[in-house]
C-alpha positions, 0 to 999 in steps of 0.5 A: 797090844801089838798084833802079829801076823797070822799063819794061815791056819790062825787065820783061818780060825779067826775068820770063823770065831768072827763069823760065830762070836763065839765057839767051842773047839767042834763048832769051828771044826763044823765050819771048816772046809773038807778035808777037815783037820783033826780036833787036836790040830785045831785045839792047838791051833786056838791055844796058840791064838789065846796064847798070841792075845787073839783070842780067850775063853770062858769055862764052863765045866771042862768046855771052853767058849773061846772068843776074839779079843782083836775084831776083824777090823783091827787085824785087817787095818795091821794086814793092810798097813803092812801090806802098803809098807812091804810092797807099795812103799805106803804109796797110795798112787802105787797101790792104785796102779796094781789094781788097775792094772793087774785088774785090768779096770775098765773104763766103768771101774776107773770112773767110780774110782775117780768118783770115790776119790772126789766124794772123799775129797770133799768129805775132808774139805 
């Protein structure tokens, strides 16, 4: 299956059924921050989820658990890949000097950079 991107509220959702497991519409509502969006609007919300493959249910009686399908991972793996295409021209050379420089890295950061950089180098060796 081909994951499509999430609007906020989706993923808003997502990250709070990956939290749980497992949860009725009310137990994602409980996790939600003040001001806390009408039932309805998040009942909608995880229909649409269900209906883009994110996420099914199982029925008990008139009560619906609802569960991912796509792990966080997964979806973090498509947000990350889209990101390096749309915006750092799958560069990893490019992708590091953001951080470092919108970060402003210190002297420390740069060093464990180059440490993991030299630890992956020899995983793959």
């Amino acid at each position: 299956m081909k994951i499509k991107e999430l609007t906020k509220a989706e993923e808003q959702v997502m990250q709070i059924l990956w939290q749980l497991n497992e949860a009725i519409v009310k137990d994602i509502i409980e996790k939600m921050n003040d001001p806390k969006p009408a039932y309805n609007t998040v009942s909608t919300v995880v229909r649409v989820l269900e209906g883009k493959g994110f996420i099914d249910h199982k029925a008990y009686g008139n009560s619906h658990v609802y569960f991912a399908l796509i792990t966080e991972a997964q979806y973090r793996k498509f947000t990350f890949d889209k990101m390096m295409s749309n915006y750092f021209s799958n560069s990893y050379e490019s992708l590091v000097s953001f951080i470092a420089n919108e970060k402003k890295l210190g002297i420390k950061e740069l060093d464990d950079l180059t440490k993991l950089i030299e630890n992956l180098k020899t995983k793959k060796s």
